[in-house]
VEXDRENLO-203079 format. One line per field, with one value per residue: x, y, z of N, C-alpha, C in turn; residue in three letters; residue number from 1; chain. Coordinates in steps of 0.001 Angstrom, whole numbers, padded with zeros to 6 digits. Example, Ala and Ser with C-alpha at 12.3 -4.5 7.8 and 13.67 -1.06 7.14 Angstrom:
n.xx	013190	012850
n.yy	-005690	-002250
n.zz	007800	007080
ca.xx	012300	013670
ca.yy	-004500	-001060
ca.zz	007800	007140
c.xx	013200	012900
c.yy	-003300	000030
c.zz	007800	007870
aa	ALA	SER
i	1	2
ch	A	A
END
This chain:
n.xx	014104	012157	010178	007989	005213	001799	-000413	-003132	-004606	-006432	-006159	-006619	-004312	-002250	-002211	-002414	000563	001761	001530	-000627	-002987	-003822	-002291	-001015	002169	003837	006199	008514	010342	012038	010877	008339	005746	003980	001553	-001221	-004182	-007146	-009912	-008922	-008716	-007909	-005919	-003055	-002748	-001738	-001360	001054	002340	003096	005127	005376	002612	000692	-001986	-003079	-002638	-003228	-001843	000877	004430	007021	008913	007946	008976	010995	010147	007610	008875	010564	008460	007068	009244	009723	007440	007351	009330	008422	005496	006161	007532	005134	003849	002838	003750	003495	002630	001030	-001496	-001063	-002333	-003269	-005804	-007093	-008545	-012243	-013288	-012213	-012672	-011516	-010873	-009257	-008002	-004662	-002442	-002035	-000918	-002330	-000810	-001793	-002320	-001408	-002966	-006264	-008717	-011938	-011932	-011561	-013968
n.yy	-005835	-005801	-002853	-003093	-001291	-001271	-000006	-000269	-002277	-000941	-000960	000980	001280	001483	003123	005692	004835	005320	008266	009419	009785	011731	012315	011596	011238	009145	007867	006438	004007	001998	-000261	-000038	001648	004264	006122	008227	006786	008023	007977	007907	005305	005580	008334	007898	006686	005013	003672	000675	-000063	-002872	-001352	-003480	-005380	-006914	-008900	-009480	-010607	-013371	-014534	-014156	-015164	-017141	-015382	-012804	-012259	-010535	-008236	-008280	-008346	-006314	-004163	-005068	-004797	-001608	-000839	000124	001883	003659	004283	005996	007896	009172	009853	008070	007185	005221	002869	000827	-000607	-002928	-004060	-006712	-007191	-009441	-010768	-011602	-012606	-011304	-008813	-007526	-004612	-002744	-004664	-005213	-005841	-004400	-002732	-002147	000963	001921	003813	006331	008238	007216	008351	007512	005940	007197	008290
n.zz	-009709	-012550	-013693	-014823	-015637	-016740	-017803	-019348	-018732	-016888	-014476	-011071	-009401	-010760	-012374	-010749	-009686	-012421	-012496	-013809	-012411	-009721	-006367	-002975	-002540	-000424	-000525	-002523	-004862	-006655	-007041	-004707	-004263	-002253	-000977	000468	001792	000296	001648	004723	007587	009845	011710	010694	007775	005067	002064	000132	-002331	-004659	-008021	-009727	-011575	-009301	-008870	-006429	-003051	-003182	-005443	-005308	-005597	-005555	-006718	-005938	-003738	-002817	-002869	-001454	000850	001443	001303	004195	005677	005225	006124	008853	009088	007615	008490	011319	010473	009448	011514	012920	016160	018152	017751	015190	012174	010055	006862	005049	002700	000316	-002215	-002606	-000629	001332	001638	-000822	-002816	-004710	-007216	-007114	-005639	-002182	000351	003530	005594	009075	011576	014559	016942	018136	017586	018125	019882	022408	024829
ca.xx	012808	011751	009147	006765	003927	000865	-002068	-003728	-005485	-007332	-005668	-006487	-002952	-001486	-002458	-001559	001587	001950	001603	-002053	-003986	-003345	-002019	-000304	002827	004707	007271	008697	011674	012355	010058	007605	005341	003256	000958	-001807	-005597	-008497	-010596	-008295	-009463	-007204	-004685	-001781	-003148	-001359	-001144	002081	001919	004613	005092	004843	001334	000540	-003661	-003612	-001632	-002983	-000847	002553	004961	008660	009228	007710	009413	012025	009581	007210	009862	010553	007448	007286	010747	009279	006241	007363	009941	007173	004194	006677	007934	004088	003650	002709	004465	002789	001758	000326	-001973	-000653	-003671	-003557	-007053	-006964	-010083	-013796	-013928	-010751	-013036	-010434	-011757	-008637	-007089	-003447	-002118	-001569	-000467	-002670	-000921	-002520	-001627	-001657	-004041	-007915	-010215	-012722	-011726	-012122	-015035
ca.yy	-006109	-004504	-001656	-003225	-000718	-001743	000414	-000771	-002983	-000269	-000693	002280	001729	000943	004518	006070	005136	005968	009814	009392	010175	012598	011352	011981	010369	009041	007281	005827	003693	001453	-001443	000326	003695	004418	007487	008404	006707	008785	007461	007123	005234	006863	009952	008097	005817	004826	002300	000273	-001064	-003093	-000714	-004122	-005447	-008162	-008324	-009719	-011810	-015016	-014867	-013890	-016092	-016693	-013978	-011584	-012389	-009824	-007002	-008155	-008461	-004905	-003540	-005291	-003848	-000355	-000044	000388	003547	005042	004741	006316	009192	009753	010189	006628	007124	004401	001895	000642	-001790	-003265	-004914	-006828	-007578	-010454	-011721	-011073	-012510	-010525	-007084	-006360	-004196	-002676	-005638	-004880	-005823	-003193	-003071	-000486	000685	002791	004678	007268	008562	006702	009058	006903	005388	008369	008503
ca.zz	-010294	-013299	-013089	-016002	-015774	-017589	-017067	-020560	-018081	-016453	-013107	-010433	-008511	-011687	-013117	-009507	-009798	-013596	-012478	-014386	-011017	-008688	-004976	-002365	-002204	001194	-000507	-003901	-005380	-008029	-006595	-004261	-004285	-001178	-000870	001526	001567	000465	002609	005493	008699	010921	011196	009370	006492	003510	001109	000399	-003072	-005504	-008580	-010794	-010689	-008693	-008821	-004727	-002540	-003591	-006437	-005287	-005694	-005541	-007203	-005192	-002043	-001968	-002680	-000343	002369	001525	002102	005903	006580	004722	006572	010223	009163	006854	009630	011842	009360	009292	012914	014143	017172	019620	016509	013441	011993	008717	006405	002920	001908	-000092	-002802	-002383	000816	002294	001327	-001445	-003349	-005788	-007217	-007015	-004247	-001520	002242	004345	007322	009517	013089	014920	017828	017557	018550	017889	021475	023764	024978
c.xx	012501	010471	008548	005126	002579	-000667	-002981	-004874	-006535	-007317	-005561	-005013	-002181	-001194	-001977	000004	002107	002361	-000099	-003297	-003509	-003289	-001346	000809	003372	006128	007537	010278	011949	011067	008686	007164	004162	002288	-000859	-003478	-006482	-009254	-010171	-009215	-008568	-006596	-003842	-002401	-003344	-001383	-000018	001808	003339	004291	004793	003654	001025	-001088	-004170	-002448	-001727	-002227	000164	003029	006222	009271	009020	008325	010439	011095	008620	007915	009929	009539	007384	008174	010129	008562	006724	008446	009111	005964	004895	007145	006247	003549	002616	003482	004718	002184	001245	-000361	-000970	-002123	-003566	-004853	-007028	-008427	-010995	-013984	-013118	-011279	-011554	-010955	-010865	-007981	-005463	-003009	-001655	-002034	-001132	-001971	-001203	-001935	-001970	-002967	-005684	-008600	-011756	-013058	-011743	-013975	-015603
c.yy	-005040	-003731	-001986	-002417	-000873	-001407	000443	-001843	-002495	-000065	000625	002112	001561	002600	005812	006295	005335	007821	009960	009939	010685	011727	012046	010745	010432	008482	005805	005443	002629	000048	-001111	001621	003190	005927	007094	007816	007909	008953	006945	007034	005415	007756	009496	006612	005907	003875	002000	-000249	-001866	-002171	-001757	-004555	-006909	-007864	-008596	-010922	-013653	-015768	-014530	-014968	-016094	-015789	-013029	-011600	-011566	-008376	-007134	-008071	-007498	-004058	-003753	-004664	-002443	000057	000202	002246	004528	005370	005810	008002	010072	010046	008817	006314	005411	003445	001555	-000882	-001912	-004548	-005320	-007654	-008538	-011177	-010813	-011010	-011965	-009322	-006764	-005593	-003566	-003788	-005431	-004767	-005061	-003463	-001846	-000249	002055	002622	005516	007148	007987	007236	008609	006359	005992	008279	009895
c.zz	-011343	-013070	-014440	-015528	-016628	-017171	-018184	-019664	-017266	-014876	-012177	-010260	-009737	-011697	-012014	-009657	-011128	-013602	-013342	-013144	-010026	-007241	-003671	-001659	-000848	000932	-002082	-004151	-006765	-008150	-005747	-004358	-003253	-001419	-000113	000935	001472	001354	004153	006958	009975	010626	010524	008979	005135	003002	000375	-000928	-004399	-006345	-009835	-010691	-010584	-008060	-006936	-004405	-002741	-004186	-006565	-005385	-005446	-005430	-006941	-003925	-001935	-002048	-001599	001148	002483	001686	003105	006228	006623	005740	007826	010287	008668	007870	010906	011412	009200	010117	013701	015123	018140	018577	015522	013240	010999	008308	005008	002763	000638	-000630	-002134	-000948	001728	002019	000458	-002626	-004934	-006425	-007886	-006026	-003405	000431	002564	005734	007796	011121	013482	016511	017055	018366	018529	019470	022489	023926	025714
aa	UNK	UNK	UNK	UNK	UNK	UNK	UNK	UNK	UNK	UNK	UNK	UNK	UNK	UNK	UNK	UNK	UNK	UNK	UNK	UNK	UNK	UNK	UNK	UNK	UNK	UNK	UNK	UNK	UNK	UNK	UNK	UNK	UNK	UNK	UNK	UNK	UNK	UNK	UNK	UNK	UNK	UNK	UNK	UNK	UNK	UNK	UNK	UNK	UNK	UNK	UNK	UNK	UNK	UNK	UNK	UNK	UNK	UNK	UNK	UNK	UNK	UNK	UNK	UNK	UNK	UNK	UNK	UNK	UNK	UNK	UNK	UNK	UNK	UNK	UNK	UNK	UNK	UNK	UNK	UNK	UNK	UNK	UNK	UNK	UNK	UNK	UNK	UNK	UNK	UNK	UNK	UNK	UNK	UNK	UNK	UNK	UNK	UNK	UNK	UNK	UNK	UNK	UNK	UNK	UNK	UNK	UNK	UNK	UNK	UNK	UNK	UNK	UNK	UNK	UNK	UNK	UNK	UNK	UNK
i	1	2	3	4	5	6	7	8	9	10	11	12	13	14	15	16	17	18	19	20	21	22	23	24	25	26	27	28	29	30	31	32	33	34	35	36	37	38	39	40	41	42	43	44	45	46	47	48	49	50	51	52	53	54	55	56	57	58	59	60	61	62	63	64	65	66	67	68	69	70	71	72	73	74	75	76	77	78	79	80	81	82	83	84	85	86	87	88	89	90	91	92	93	94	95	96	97	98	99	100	101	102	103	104	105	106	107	108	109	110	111	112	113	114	115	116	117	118	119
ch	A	A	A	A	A	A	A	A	A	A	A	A	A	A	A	A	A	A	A	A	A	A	A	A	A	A	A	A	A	A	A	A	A	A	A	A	A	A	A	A	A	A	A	A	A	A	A	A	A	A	A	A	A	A	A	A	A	A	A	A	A	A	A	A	A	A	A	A	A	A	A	A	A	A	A	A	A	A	A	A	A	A	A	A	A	A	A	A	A	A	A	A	A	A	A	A	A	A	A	A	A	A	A	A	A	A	A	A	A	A	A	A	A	A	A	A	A	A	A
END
């Protein structure tokens, strides 16, 4: 897949993975770059995203099916590498009414201990 970058469109993850915005990466290759949520809602939560831009999953197509495959395979060694021992969500937000809020499609997965749940 080629790596057509096109952040003329004003794309946050675009510009992310440009090197234009500071990050913290988890993991990058010719097709995918990962690096850690801002805002994360647990201890390990990153975001999974293609490097070409695809604005949400509505509109994948054909043609995205070997990179999306590769992210599913991806995410279970990277949540793991990040200390998701015991689990992980995985989340693609999808449109208005899927709360998506960057449009560029991106996999959150998240893990780790929820201390939210101790009581």
């Amino acid at each position: 897949m080629t790596n057509s970058l096109d952040v003329t469109h004003d794309c946050l993850f675009c510009k992310i993975i440009a090197g234009q915005i500071p990050n913290r990466k988890v993991y990058e290759d010719d097709d995918i770059f990962a690096f850690h949520d801002i805002h994360p809602a647990a201890p390990v939560h990153f975001l999974m995203v293609p490097k070409r831009h695809l604005a949400s999953l509505a509109e994948a197509s054909d043609e995205h099916e070997r990179v999306l495959g590769k992210m599913m395979v991806l995410a279970p060694k990277l949540a793991l590498e990040q200390g998701a021992m015991n689990g992980f969500r995985s989340v693609i937000n999808t449109g208005p009414d899927g709360a998506q809020e960057v449009y560029h499609l991106h996999l959150h997965v998240m893990g780790g201990p929820r201390p939210w749940l101790k009581s």
